[in-house]
Backbone as numpy.savetxt, mean C-alpha at the origin, in Angstrom:
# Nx Ny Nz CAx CAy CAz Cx Cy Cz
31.34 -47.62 -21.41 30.49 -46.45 -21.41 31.39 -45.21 -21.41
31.33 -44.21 -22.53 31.79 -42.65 -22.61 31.82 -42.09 -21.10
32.57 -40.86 -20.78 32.08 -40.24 -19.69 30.95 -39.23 -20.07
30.99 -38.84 -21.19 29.87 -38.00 -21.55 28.54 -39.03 -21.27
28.23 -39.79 -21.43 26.99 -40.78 -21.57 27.08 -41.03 -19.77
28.16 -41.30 -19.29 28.13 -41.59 -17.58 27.23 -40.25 -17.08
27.66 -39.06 -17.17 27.38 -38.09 -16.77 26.16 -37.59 -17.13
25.76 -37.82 -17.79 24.15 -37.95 -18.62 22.78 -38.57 -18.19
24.10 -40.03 -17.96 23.10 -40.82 -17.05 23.03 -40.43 -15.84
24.16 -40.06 -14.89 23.41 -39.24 -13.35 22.77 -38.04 -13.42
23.01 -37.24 -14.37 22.37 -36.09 -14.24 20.81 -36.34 -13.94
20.55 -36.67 -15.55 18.89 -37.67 -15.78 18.72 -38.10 -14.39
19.26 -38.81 -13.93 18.81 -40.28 -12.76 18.26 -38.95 -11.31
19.53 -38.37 -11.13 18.99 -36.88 -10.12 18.14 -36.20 -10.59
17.84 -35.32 -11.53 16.71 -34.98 -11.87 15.26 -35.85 -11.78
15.28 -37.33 -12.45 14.14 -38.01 -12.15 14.13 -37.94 -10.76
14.48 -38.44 -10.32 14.33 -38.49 -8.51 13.98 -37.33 -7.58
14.58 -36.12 -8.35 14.21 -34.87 -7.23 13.09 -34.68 -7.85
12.44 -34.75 -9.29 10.99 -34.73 -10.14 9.70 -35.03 -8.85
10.67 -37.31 -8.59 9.83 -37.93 -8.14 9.79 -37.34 -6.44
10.15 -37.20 -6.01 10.30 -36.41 -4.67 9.62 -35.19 -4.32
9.29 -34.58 -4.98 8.77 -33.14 -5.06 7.14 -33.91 -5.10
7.02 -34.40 -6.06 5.73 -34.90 -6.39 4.81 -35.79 -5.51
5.56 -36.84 -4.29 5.41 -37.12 -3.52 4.88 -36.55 -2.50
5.96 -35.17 -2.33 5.85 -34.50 -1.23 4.46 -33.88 -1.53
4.06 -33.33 -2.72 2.83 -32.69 -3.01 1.58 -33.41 -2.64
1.37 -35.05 -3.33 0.57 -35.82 -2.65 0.85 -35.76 -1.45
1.33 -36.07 -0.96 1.17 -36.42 0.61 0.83 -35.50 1.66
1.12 -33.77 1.15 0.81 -32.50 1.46 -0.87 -32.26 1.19
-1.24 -32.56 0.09 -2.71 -32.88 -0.77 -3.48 -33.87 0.42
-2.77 -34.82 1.03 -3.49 -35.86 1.59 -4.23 -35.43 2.82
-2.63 -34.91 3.31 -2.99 -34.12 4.57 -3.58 -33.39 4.99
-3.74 -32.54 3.65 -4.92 -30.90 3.85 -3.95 -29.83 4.32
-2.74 -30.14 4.09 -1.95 -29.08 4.01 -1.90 -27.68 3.17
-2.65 -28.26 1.99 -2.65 -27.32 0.81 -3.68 -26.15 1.22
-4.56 -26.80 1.33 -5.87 -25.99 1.74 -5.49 -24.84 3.20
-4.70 -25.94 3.78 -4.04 -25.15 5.40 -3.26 -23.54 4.51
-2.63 -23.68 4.04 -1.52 -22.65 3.19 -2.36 -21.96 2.75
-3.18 -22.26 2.03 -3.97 -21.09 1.34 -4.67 -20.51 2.11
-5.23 -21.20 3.42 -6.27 -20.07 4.30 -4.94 -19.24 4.89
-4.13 -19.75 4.92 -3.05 -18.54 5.92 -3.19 -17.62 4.49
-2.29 -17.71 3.33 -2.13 -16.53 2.15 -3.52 -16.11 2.06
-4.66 -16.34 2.42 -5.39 -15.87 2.06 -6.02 -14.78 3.17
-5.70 -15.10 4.55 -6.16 -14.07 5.65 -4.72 -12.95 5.47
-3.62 -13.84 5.31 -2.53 -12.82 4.98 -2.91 -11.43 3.92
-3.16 -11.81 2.52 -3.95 -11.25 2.07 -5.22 -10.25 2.51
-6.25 -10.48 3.07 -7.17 -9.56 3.63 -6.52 -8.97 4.40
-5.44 -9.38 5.16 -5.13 -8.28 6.05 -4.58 -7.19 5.58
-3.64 -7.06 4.53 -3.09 -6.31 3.80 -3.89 -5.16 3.25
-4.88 -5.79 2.77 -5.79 -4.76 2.01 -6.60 -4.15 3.00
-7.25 -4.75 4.15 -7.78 -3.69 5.42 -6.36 -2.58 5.34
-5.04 -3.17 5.70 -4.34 -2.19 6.18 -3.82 -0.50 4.85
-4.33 -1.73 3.78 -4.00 -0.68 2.79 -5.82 0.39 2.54
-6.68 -0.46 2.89 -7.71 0.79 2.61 -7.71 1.41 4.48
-6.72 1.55 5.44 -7.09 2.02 6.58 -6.11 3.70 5.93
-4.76 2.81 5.41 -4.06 4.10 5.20 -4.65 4.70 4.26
-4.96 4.50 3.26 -5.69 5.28 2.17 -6.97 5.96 2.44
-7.79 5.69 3.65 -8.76 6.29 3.93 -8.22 7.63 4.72
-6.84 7.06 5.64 -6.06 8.44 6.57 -5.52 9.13 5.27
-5.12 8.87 4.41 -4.72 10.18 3.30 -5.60 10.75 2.47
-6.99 9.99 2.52 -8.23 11.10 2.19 -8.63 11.87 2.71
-8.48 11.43 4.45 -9.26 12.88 5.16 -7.84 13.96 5.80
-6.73 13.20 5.37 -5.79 14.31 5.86 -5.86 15.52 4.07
-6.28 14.88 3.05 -6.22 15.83 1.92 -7.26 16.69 1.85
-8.24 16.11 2.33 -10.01 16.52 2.41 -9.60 18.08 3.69
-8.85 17.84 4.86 -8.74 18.96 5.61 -7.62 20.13 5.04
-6.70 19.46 4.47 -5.78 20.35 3.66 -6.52 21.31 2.14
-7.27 20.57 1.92 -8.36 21.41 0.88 -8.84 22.57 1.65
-9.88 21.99 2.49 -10.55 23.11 3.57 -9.44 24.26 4.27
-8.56 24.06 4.39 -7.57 24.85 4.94 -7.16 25.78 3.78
-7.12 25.36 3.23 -6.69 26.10 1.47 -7.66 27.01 1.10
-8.83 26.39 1.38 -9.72 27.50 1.11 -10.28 27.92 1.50
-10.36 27.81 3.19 -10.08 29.10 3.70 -9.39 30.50 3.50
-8.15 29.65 3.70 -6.48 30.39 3.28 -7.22 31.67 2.74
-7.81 31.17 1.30 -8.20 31.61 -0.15 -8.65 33.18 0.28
-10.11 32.45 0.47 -11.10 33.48 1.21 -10.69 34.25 1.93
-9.89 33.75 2.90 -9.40 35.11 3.90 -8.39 35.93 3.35
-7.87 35.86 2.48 -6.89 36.45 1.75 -7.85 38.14 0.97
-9.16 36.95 0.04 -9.88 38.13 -0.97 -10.54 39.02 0.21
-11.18 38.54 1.48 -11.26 39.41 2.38 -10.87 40.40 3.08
-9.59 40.31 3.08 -8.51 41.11 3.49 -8.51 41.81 2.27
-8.32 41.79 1.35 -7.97 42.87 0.06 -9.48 43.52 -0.14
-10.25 43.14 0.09 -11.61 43.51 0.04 -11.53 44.57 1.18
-11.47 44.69 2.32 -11.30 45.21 3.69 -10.34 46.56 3.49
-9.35 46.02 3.01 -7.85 46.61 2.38 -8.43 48.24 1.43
-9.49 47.67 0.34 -9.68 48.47 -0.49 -10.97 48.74 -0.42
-11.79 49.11 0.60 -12.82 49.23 1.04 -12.55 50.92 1.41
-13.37 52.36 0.69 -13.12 53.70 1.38 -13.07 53.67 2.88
-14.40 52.98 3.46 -14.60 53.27 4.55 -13.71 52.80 5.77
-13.15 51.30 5.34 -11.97 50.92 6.23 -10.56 50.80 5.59
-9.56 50.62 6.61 -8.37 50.24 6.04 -7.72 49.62 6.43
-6.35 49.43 6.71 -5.38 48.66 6.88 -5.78 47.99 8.59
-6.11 49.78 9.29 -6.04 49.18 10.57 -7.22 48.72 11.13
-8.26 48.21 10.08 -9.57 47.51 10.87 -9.30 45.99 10.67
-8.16 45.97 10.08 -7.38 44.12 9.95 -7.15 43.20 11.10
-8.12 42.45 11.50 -7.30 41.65 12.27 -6.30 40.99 11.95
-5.45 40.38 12.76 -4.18 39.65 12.76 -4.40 38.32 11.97
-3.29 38.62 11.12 -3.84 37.24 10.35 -3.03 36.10 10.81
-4.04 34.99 11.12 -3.40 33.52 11.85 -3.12 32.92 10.62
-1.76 32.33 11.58 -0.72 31.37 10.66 -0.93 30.20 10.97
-0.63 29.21 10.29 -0.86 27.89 9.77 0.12 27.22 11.24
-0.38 26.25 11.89 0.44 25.71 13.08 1.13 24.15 12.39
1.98 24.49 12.11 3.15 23.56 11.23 3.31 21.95 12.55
């Protein structure tokens, strides 16, 4: 026998065997109810993920939803002030103090 043909033949012979081994292990995993076991874990794994991803995504709607409102406020109190500003009857000094944003 060649060594090329020797080496051919163990390769083959290990490969069949780790094939048949794997496949075993699957039945016998199948038998057990192992399979089914795995998937309820990936699968609560799963839901949990997505609660945690619609918990954060709901906290960056209402932190954008108050940053809107703040904005337009902002807005308004701004055209108010220039309104106030350029008003004959009042001026600069009927302004209250304008509040700043608490960072």
């Amino acid at each position: 026998m060649e060594p090329a043909q020797l080496i051919t033949l163990i390769l083959s012979s290990g490969l069949v065997s780790g094939v048949a081994v794997k496949l075993l292990d699957w039945v016998r995993d199948a038998r057990a109810g192992q399979l089914q076991k795995r998937r309820a874990e990936v699968d609560r794994a799963l839901k949990e993920r997505d609660r945690a991803k619609d918990r954060a995504e709901s906290a960056e709607a209402a932190e954008d939803m108050q940053a809107r409102r703040v904005r337009i406020v902002e807005e308004s109190l701004a055209v108010h002030r220039r309104v106030i500003i350029d008003a004959p009857c009042l001026g600069p000094d009927y302004l209250p103090i304008y509040p700043y944003r608490k960072e």
